[in-house]
C-alpha positions as CSV (number, residue, x, y, z in Angstrom):
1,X,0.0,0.0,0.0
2,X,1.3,3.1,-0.8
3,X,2.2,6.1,1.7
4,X,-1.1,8.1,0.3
5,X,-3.2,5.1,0.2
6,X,-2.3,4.2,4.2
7,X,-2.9,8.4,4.5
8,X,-6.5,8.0,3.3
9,X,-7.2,5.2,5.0
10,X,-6.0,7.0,8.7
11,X,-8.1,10.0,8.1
12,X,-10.8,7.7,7.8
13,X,-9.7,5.8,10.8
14,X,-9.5,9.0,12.8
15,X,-13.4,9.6,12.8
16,X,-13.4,6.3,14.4
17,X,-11.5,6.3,17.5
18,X,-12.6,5.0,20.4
19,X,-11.8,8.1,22.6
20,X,-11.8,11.6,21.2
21,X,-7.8,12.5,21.6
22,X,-7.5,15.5,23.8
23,X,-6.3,18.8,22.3
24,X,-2.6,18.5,22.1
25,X,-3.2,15.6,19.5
26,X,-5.8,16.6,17.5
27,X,-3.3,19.7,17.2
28,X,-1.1,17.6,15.7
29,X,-3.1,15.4,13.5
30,X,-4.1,19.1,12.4
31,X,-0.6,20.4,11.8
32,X,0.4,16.9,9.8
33,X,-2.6,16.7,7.8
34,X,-2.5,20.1,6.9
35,X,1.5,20.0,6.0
36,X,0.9,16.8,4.1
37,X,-1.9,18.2,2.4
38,X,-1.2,22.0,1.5
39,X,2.6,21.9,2.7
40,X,3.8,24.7,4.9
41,X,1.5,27.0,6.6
42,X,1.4,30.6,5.0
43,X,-0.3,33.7,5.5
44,X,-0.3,35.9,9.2
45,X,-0.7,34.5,12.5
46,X,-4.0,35.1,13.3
47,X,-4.5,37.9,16.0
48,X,-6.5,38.6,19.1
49,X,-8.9,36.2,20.4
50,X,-9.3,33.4,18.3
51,X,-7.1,31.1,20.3
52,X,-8.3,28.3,18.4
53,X,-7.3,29.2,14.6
54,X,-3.9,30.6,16.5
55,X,-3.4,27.5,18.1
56,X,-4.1,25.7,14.9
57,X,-1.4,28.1,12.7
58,X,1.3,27.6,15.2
59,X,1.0,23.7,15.5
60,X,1.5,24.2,11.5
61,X,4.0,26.5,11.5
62,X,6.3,24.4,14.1
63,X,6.9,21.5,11.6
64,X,7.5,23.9,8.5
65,X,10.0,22.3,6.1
66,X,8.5,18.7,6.8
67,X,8.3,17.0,3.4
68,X,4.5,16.0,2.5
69,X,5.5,12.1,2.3
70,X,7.1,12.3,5.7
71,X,4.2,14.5,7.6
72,X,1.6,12.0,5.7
73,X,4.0,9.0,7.4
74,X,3.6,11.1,11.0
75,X,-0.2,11.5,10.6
76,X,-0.7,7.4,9.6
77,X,1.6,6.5,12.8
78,X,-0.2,9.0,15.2
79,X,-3.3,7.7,14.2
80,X,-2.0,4.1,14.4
81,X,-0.7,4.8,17.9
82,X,-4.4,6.4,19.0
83,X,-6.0,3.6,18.0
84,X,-4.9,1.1,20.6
């Protein structure tokens, strides 16, 4: 199977977790979807009070430079590793 073949499969996989992962992880299956999906975050921090879309940008913006086959390999194995 190939890398984006095992990536669609975890982002189905993800809707289907026993538990709902608490924040910190679903900031990072965030981050690595969105890396593996658009590639590095762009545009201005978002400001004020919108802790979540800030929160969101930063956990981006902190693995800028990953290459979209490796952040698709970091999504499959967090999602692997949530699943037990």
């Amino acid at each position: 199977m190939s890398i984006a073949q095992e990536f669609a499969r975890a982002q189905k996989e993800v809707n289907e977790l026993p538990t709902r992962p608490n924040n910190d992880m679903l900031l990072k299956l965030y981050a690595y979807y969105k890396q593996a999906t658009e590639g590095d975050a762009s545009g201005e921090r978002p400001e004020g009070f919108d802790f979540v879309r800030r929160a969101k940008f930063d956990a981006w913006s902190e693995i800028k430079g990953t290459p979209k086959d490796e952040a698709m390999k970091k999504y499959v194995a967090l999602v692997a590793s949530l699943k037990n």
